[in-house]
N, C-alpha and C positions, 0 to 999 in steps of 0.2 A: 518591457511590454505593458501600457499599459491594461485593465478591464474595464469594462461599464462594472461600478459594484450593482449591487440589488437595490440598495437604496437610490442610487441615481435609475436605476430601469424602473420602480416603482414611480418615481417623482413623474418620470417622459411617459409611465402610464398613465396615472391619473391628469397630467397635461394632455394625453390625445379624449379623453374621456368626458375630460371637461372642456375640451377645446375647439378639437376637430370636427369636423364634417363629419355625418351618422357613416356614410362610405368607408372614413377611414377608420374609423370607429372599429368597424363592421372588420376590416381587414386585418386591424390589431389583432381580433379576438379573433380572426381566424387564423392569422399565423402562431401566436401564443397561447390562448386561453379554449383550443379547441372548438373554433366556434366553427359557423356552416359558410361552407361556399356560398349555399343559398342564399344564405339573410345578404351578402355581399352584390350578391347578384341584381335581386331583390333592389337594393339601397343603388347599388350600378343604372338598374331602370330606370332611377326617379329625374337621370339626366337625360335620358332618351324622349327625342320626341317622338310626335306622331309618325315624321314623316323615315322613320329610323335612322336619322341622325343624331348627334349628340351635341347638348347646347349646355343651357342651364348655368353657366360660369363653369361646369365641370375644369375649364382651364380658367384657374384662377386671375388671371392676366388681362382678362378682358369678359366682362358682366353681361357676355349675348345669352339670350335666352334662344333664339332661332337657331336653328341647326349650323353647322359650317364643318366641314371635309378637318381643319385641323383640331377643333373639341373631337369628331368623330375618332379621331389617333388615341386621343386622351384614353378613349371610353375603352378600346379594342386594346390598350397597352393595360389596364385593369381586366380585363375578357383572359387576355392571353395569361396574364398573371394567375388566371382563376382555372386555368386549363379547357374553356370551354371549347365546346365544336360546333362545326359548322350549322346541326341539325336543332339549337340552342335556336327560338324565336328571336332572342336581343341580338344573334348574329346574323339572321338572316334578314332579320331588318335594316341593322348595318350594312350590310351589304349590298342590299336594296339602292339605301340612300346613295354609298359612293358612284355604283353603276348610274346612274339617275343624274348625279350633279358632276359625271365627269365632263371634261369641257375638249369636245375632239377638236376645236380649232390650236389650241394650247397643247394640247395629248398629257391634260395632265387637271391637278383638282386646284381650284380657289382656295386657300388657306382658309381666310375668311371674304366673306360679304360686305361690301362697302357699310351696310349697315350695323357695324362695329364701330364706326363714328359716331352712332348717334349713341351708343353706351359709355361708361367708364370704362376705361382701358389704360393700359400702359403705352406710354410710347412707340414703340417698337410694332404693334398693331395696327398702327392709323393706317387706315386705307387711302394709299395715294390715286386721288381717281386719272389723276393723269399716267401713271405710270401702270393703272389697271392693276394693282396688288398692295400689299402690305410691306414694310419696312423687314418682316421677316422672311419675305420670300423672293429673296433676291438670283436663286436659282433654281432647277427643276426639282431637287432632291428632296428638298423639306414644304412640303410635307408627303409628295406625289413617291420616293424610295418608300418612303414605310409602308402610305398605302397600298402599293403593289404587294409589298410583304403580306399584308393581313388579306389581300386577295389570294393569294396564294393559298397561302394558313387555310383561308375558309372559304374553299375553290368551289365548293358547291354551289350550282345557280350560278357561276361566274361561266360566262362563255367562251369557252378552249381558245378560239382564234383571238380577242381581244385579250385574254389573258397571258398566250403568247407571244402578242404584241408587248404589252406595254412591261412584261419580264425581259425583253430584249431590249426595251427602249432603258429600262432601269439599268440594267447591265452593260450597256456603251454609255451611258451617264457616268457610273461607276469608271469604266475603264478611263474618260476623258478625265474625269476628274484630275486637281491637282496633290503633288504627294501634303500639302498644307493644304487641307481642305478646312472651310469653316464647320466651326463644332456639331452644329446642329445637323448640317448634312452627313458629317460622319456618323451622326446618330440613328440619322433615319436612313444611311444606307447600311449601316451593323444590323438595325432588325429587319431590313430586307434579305441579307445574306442570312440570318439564320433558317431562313426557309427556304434557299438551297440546298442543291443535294450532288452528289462527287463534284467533280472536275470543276463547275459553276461556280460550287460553294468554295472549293478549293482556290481557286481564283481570286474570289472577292475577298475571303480571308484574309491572303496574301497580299493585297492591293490595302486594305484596311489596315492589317500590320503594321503596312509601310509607315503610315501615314500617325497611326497613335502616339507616338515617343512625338513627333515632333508639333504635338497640337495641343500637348498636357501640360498642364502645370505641372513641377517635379518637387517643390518645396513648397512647407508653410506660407512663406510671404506669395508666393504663387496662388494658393488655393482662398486666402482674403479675400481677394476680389472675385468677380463674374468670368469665370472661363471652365474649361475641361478637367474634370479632377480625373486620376486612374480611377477611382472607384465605379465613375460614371461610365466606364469601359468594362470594367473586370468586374460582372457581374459576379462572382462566386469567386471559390478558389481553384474548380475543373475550367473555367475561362480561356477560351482558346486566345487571347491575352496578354494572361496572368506571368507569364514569363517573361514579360517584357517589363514590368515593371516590379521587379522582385525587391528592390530597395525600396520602392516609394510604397507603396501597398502599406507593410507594417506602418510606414512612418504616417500615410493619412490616415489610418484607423487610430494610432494614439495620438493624431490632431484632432479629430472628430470627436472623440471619445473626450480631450480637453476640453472642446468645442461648446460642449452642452450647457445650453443656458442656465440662468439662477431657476428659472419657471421651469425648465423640465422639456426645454424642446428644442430643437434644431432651428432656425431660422435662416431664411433670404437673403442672402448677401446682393441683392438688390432692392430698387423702390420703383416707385412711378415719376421722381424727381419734381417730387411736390405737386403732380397732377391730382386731380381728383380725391386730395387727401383723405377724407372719408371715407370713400367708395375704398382707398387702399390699404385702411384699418381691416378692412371686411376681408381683402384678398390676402394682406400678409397672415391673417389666425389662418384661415384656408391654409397658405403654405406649411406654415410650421405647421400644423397637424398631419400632411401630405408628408412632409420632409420628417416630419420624427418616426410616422410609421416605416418608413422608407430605410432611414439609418440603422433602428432597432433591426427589423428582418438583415442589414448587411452586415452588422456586428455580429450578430450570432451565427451565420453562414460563416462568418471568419473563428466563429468560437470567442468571442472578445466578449460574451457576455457575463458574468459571474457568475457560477454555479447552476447556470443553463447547459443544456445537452445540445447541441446542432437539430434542426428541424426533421 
């Protein structure tokens, strides 16, 4: 088995410190060095805009500064991370904007705005105006399942009958769905189910189960490329899960833990495929400081950090 030693956790330190985004900065030091929810919070704001949306590049992927429903995910998957509640001003403005920009002919939200064309962007972003969306929202689920989650999560100011709508409309999305569902919808409908409760939750669980083993990579030459690692499933080791992938688990953490670059970070295992190359120097340091705050809090949740305690 392998550990991160201390000398490699200090190197991916001083790599986010010097590297990352104040955000993730801010995050480090609050999962490791005792720092404050606040200053994260705080540093969380500086993506929000006026209109309580989230813009800013918050999603390194694509450089809009104007609001769009899928950076607002970004910002509430950082919120939720932080434990905040509905009575939090950054949520309530949140909240604000999804109500505001949902699109009742659609019954569901824009990913993003056409005007992510006129930014750097990755591929995968371009808004096709003929087809009226983005290359990544090729179904209901991503980004409009997770939405619904954090409506849920932060149901205050959210109206009973619309909110009961579009939990039911999430939930026959879910049930149609295929047992090979794409990654990203499985993602955004995993943090919609954890804001279920019995029977519901118990359902989508089970519907979810189904569906992990056979949408993961299970080995090394697997997790090389762009796809589903188990880590990106099995949040912890209590991970409703985590039994499913009892072989792989150990084996990606001592891949990961090999993983770790000469600089001290986690990195991309994708690009912009030579678009915008500049623009995509700026996004890749973004990532690896996002991705190394990210791996450190999973390695030590797994205890794989050297002479660290579990959180």
């Amino acid at each position: 088995m392998n550990m991160l030693t201390r000398n490699q956790f200090e190197k991916a330190s001083a790599f986010i410190k010097a590297n990352a985004r104040r955000l993730d900065v801010s995050l480090f030091e609050y999962y490791f060095e005792n720092g404050s929810a606040e200053k994260v919070i705080k540093e969380l704001g500086e993506f929000q805009n006026e209109d309580g949306g989230f813009g800013q590049s918050i999603e390194p992927d694509f450089r809009l500064a104007i609001s769009s429903p899928m950076a607002t995910t970004i910002g509430l998957q950082y919120a939720r991370e932080l434990r905040m509640n509905s009575e939090h001003p950054l949520i309530k403005k949140a909240v604000t904007y999804l109500l505001e920009s949902y699109d009742t002919e659609a019954k569901g939200w824009q990913g993003v705005p056409e005007a992510v064309n006129s930014v750097p962007h990755a591929p995968w972003w371009n808004y096709d105006v003929e087809k009226g969306h983005c290359g990544t929202h090729a179904s209901w689920a991503n980004p409009n399942a997770e939405i619904t989650g954090y409506l849920r999560e932060y149901s205050e100011g959210v109206p009973k009958p619309f909110l009961s709508f579009i939990t039911k409309l999430a939930l026959q999305e879910l049930q149609d769905a295929t047992i090979k569902m794409e990654m990203h919808d499985f993602l955004c409908f995993q943090r919609f189910a954890e804001t279920l409760r019995d029977e519901e939750k118990e359902a989508a669980v089970s519907k979810l189960r189904k569906s992990a083993r056979e949408i993961t990579g299970h080995n090394a030459e697997d997790w090389q490329g762009y796809g589903l690692k188990p880590l990106q499933i099995v949040s912890g080791p209590s991970s409703a899960y985590s039994d499913l992938f009892k072989e792989e688990i150990p084996a990606q953490l001592d891949y990961e833990i090999d993983s770790l670059s000469k600089e001290g970070s986690w990195n991309p295992n994708w690009s912009w495929f030579g678009e915008f190359e500049e623009e995509w120097k700026i996004a890749e340091k973004d990532w690896k400081g996002q991705l190394t705050v990210k791996m450190l809090k999973t390695l030590n949740d797994f205890g794989r950090i050297e002479t660290r305690n579990s959180m």
